[in-house]
Structure formats: C-alpha cells, structure tokens
FIVOFI-35257 format. One record per atom (N, C-alpha, C): x, y, z; residue in one letter. Coordinates in steps of 0.02 Angstrom, whole numbers, padded with zeros to 5 digits, always signed. Last residue first. Layout:
! residues N
XYZa/...
END
This chain:
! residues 216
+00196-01089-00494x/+00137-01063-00518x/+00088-01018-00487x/+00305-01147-00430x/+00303-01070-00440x/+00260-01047-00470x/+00285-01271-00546x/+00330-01243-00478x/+00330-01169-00473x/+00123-01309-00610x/+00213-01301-00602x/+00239-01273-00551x/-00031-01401-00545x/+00027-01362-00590x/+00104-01327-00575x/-00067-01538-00615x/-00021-01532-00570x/+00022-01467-00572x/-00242-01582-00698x/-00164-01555-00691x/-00124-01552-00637x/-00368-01594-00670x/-00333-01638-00654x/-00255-01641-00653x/-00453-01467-00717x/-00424-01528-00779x/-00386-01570-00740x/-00462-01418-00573x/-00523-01452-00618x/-00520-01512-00662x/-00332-01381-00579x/-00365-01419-00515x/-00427-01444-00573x/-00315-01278-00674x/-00281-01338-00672x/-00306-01392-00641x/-00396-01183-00636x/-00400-01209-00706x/-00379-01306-00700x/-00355-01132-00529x/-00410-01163-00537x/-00419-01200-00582x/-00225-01087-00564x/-00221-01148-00543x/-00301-01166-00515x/-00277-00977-00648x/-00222-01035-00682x/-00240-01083-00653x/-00367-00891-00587x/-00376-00913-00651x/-00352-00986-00667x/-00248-00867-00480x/-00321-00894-00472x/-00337-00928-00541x/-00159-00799-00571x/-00153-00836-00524x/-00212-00893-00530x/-00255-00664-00600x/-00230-00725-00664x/-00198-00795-00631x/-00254-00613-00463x/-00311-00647-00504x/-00307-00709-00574x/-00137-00599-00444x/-00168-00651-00388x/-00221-00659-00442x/-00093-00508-00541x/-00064-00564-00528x/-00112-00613-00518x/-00204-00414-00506x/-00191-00427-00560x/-00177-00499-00599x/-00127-00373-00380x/-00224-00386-00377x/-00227-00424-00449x/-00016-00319-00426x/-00031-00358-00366x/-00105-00398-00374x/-00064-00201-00508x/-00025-00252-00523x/-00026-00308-00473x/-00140-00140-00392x/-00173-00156-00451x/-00138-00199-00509x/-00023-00108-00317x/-00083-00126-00286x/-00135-00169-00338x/+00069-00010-00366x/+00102-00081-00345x/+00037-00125-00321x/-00030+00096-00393x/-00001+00054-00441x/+00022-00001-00444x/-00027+00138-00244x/-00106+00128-00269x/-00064+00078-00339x/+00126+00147-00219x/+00085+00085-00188x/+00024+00060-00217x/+00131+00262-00322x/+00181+00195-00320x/+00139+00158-00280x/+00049+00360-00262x/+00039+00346-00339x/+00088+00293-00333x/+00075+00362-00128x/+00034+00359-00125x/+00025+00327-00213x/+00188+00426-00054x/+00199+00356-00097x/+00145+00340-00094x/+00153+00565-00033x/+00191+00557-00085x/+00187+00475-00113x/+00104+00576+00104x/+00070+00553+00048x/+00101+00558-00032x/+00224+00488+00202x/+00172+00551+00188x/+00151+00533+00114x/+00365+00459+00284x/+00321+00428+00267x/+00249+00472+00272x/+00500+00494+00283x/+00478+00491+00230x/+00396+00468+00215x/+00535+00530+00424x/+00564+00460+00391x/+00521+00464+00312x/+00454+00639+00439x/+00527+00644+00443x/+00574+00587+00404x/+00324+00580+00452x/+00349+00619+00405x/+00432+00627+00371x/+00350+00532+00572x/+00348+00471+00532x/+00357+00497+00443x/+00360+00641+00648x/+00411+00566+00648x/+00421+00534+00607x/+00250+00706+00621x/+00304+00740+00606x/+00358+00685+00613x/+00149+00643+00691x/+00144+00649+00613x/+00218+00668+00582x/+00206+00649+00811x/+00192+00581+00791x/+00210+00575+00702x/+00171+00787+00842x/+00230+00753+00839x/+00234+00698+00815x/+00024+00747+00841x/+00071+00820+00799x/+00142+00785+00796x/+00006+00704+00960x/-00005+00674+00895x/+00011+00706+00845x/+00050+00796+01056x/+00079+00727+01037x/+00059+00721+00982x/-00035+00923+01035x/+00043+00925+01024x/+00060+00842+00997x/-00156+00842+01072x/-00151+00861+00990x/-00088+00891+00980x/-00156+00699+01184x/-00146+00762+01162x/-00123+00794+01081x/-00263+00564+01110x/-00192+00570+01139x/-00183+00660+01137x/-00368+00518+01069x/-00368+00528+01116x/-00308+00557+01156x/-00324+00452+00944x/-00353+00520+00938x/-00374+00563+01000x/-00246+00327+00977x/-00206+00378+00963x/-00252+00454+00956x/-00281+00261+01140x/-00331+00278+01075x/-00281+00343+01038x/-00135+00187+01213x/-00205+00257+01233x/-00219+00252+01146x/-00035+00048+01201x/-00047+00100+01201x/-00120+00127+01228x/-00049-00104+01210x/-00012-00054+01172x/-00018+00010+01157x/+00010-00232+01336x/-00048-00160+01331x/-00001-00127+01254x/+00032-00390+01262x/+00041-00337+01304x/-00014-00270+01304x/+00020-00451+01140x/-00004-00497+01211x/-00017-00459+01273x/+00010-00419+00982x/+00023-00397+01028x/+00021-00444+01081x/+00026-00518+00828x/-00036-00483+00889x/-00004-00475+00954x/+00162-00481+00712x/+00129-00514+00760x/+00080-00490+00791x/+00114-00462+00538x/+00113-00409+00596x/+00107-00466+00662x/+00240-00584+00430x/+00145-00572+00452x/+00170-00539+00518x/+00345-00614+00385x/+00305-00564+00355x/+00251-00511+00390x/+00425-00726+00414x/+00366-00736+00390x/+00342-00686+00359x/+00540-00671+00499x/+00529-00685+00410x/+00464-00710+00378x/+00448-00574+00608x/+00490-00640+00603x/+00491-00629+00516x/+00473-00392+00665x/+00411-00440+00621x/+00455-00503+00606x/+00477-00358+00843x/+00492-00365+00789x/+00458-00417+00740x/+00322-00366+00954x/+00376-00363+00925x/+00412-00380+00865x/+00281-00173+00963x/+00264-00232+00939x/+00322-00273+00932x/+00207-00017+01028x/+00274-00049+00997x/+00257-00135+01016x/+00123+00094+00917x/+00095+00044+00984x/+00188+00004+00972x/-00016+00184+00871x/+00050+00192+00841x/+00048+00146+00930x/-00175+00245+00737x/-00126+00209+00796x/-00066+00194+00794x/-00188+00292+00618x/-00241+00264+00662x/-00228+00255+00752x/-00147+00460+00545x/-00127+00395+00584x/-00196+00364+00622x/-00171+00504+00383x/-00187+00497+00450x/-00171+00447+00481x/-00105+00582+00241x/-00097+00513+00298x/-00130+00546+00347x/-00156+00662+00075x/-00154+00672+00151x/-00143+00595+00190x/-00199+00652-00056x/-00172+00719-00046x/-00166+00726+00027x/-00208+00511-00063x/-00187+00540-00130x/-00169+00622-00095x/-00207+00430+00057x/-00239+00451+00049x/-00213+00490-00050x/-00194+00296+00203x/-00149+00341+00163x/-00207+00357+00097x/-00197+00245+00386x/-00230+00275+00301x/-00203+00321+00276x/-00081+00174+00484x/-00115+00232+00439x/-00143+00217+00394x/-00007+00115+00615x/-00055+00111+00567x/-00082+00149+00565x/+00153+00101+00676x/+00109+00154+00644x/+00062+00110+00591x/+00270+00050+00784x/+00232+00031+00731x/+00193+00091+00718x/+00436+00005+00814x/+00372+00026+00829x/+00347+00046+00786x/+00496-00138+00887x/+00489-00112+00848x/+00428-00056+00837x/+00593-00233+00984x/+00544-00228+00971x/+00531-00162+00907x/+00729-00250+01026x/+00679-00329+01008x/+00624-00302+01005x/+00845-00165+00970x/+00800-00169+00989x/+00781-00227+01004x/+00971-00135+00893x/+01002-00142+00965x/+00927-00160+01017x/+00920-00097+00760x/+00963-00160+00764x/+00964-00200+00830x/+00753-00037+00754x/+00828-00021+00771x/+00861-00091+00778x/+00618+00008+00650x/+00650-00032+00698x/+00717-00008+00710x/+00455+00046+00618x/+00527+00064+00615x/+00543+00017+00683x/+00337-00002+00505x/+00368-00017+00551x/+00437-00010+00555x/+00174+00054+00459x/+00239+00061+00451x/+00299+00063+00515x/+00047-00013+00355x/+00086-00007+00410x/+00151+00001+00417x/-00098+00067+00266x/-00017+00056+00273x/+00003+00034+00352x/-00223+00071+00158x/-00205+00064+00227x/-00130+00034+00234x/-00276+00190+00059x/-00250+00127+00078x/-00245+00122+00147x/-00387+00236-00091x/-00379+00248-00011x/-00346+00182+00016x/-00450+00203-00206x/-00398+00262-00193x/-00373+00301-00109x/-00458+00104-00340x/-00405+00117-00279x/-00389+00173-00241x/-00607+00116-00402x/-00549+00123-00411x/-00508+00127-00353x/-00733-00020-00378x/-00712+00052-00377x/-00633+00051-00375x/-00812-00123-00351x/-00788-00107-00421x/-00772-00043-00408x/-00817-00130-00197x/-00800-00175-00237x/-00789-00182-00301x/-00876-00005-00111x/-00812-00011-00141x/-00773-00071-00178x/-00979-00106-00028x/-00998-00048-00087x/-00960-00014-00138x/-00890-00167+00046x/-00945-00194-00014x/-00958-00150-00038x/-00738-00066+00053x/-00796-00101+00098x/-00831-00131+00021x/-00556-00075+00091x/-00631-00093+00027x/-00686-00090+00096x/-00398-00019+00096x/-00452-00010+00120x/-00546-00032+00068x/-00261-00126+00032x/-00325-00071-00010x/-00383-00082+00068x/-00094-00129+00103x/-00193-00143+00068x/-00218-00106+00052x/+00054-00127+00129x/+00015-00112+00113x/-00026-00150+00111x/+00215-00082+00253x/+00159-00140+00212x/+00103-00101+00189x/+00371-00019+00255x/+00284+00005+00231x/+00261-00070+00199x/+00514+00015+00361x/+00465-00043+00303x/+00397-00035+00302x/+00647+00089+00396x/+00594+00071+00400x/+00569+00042+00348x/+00777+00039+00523x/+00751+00022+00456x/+00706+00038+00461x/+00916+00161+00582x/+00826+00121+00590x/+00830+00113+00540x/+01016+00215+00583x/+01027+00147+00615x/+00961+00131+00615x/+00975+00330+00470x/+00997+00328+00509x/+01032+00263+00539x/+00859+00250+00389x/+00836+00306+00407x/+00904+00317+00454x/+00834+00160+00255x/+00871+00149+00302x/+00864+00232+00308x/+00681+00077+00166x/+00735+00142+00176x/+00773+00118+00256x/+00560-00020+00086x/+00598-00010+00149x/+00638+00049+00138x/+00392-00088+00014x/+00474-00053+00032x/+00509-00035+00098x/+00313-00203+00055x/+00325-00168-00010x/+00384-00115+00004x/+00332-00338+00159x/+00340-00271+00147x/+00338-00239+00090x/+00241-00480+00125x/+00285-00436+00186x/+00284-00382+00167x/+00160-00570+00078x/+00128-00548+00105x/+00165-00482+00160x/+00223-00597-00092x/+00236-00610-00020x/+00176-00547+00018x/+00226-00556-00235x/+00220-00638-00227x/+00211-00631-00140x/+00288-00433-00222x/+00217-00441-00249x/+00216-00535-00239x/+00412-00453-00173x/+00352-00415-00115x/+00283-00433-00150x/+00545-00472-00215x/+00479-00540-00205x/+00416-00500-00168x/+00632-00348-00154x/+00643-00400-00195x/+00575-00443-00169x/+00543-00191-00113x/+00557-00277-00098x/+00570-00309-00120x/+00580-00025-00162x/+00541-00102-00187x/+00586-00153-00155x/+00657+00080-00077x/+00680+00031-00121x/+00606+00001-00101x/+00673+00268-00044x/+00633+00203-00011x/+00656+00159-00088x/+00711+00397-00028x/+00763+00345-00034x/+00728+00284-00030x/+00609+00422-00176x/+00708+00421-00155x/+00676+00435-00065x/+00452+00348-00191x/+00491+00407-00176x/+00567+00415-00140x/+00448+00238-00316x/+00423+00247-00254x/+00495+00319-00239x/+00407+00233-00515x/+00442+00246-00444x/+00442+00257-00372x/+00299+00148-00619x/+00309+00201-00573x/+00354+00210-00502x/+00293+00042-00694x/+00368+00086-00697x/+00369+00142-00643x/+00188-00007-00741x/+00211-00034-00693x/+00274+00009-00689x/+00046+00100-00759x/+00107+00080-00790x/+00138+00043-00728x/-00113-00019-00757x/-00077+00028-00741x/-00012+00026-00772x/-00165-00126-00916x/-00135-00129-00836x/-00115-00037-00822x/-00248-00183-01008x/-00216-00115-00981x/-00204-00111-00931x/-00311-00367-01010x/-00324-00283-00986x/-00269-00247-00970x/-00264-00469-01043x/-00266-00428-01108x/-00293-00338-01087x/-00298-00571-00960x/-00223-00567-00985x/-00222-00511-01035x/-00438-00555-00942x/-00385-00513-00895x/-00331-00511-00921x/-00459-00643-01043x/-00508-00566-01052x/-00445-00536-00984x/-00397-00746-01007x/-00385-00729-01073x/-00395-00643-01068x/-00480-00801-00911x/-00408-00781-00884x/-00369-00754-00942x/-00601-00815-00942x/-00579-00733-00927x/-00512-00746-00900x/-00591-00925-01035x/-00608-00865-01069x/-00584-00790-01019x/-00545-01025-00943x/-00500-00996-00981x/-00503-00930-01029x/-00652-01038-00869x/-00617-01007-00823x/-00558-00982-00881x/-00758-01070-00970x/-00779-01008-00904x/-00703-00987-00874x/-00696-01177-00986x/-00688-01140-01033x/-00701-01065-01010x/-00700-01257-00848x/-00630-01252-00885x/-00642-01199-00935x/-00853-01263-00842x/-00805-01230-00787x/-00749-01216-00836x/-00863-01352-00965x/-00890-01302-00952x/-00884-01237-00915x/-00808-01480-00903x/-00781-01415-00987x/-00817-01364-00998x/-00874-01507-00814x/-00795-01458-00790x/-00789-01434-00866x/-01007-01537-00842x/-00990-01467-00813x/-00909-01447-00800x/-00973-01626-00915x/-00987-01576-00953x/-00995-01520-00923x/-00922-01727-00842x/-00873-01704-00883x/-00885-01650-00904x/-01002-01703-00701x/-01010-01724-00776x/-00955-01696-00777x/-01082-01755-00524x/-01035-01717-00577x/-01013-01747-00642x/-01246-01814-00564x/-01182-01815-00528x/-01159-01750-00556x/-01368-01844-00617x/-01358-01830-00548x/-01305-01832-00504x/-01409-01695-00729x/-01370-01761-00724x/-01384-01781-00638x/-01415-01572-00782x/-01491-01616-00798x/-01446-01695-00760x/-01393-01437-00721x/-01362-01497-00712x/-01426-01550-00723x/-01350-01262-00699x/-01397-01292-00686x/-01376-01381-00734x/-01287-01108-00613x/-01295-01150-00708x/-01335-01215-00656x/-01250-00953-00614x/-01299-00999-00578x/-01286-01045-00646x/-01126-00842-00592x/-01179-00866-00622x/-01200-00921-00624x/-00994-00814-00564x/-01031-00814-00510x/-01119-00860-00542x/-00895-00771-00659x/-00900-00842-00634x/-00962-00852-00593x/-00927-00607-00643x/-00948-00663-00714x/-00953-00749-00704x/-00847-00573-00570x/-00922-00585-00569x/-00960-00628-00620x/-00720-00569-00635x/-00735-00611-00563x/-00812-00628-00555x/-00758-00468-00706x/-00724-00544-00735x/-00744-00613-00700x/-00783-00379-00652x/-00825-00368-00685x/-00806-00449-00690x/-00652-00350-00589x/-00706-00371-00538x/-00752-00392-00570x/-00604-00289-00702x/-00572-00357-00660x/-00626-00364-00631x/-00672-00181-00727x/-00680-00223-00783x/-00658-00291-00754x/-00649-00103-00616x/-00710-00110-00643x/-00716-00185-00698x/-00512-00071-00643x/-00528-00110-00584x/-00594-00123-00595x/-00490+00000-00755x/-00481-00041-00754x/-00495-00101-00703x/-00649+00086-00830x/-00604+00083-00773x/-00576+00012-00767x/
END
C-alpha cells in the first residue's frame, strides 16, 4: 500500500542514534543528511496514485490548491459560488492506513452577501454526512475557515429529520455527494506526497547550511 510505505519512510527517521562526542558533530549531520537523502530518494520513486483523475462536471481544480491551504474546487451554482476544502479524517490508529474517509467543508456564498454558509461533512466512498451547517463570515484570501464570534446554530443531528433531509438535498443539489470522493481521496495522496518530499528537501538543506530556492 502506497500510504503504508510513506509513513513507513517517515518512521524510519524516528530511530534513536547515539553520540560518543559532547557536542554536535559533523558526523551526526552526515549522518542526518544521508538519512534524509536516502528516503527522499525511496519516496521520489513510489507509485503515486494516477494524478489525472477528474473531479465531477461542473466543479474546476484550484489553480495553486495543492501548494495552499484554500480550496480544492469550486463551481458556480447559479449567482452562488461554491468551494470544497478538504482533509483526511486520521486518528493514531489510522496512521498507515489508506485514505478512505474525509472531511470536507463546503462553502456557498452569494456576491450580494457578507457572509456565507457553510457545511461540514464527512465524505465517504459510497455516502456524505453532514456534521453541521452554521453561516460564517466570508473566507478572506488567506484561505483559512474564520472562527465564528456569534451563535451558529442547534446540533445539526438534533435538528428535525424533514430539516436535515433538506439540508442533504441543498448541498446535493449543488453537486455536493459522494461522487468527488475518488478525485479528492487522489488530490489527497498527491498532496501528502508533495509536503513530504518538501520536508525531505528543505530539511536537508537547513542541516547542510544551504539556502534553499524560491519556491522550494
């Protein structure tokens, strides 16, 4: 499994080493440095998912989304935009396991608004459930979900089972159901991929004293 084998990489640094000196040595960073170039090698060479997989008509990929913490796609629904962020739901026990449960937020907005309303869901391979649904305000270019200040709502499972019926059917309506489930889990493991060979690099660098490049 390919997520097995990344984590497997990561764990591998973790290993205890030991220092007949009473400082830091040259011999532990060429030591670190080779630790860190051997698995940024062993990842540069794992089978990636396909990266070609399509997100479901009409939703578009984010220009820069895998470098940014903002939206993985958007669609124009009418005069609403909507925009799906993504994560991987993990606990510790789910730390070498394959991707297969996410967590999405999905935020529709209107031009004529200052606020926007929101839906957090788990998304699933054969089903979405909503967690909660609360209006927020609009997201700044930064990316990042602001924290509320206000009341945002009743416990969505607490809410009448017509309402929350309807809810499902809103967000359905705008496209949002378990169909983009094989594009996000994919856009997820390329993502994870990056950041790790990332890591790799400019650890690397920091150690050897390097400066590394623009956009590294």
């Amino acid at each position: 499994m390919w997520k097995r084998a990344l984590v497997g990489a990561v764990g591998a640094l973790r290993r205890p080493y030991s220092s007949g000196g009473g400082g830091i040595s040259s011999a532990v960073n060429s030591m670190l440095l080779r630790s860190l170039k051997d698995h940024y090698q062993e990842v540069a060479k794992m089978n990636m998912p396909p990266q070609k997989v399509s997100p479901p008509s009409p939703f578009t990929i984010v220009k820069g989304a895998l470098d940014s913490h903002g939206p993985v796609l958007k669609r124009s629904y009418g005069d609403e935009e909507v925009s799906i962020y993504v994560m991987r739901l993990l606990t510790p026990e789910d730390e070498d396991s394959a991707i297969d449960q996410l967590f999405i937020h999905v935020d529709v907005s209107k031009p004529q608004q200052n606020e926007s309303l929101i839906f957090l869901c788990g998304l699933y391979e054969d089903a979405l459930g909503i967690h909660s649904v609360s209006m927020r305000p609009k997201v700044q270019d930064s990316g990042y979900l602001l924290i509320p200040s206000q009341y945002t709502g009743p416990v969505f499972a607490e809410l009448d089972e017509k309402m929350r019926d309807a809810f499902h059917s809103y967000i359905e309506e705008r496209g949002v159901n378990e169909s983009l489930f094989k594009f996000l889990q994919a856009w997820l493991y390329v993502k994870e991929h990056r950041n790790l060979m990332r890591w790799f690099k400019t650890m690397g660098l920091f150690i050897d004293g390097k400066k590394p490049a623009t956009g590294a």
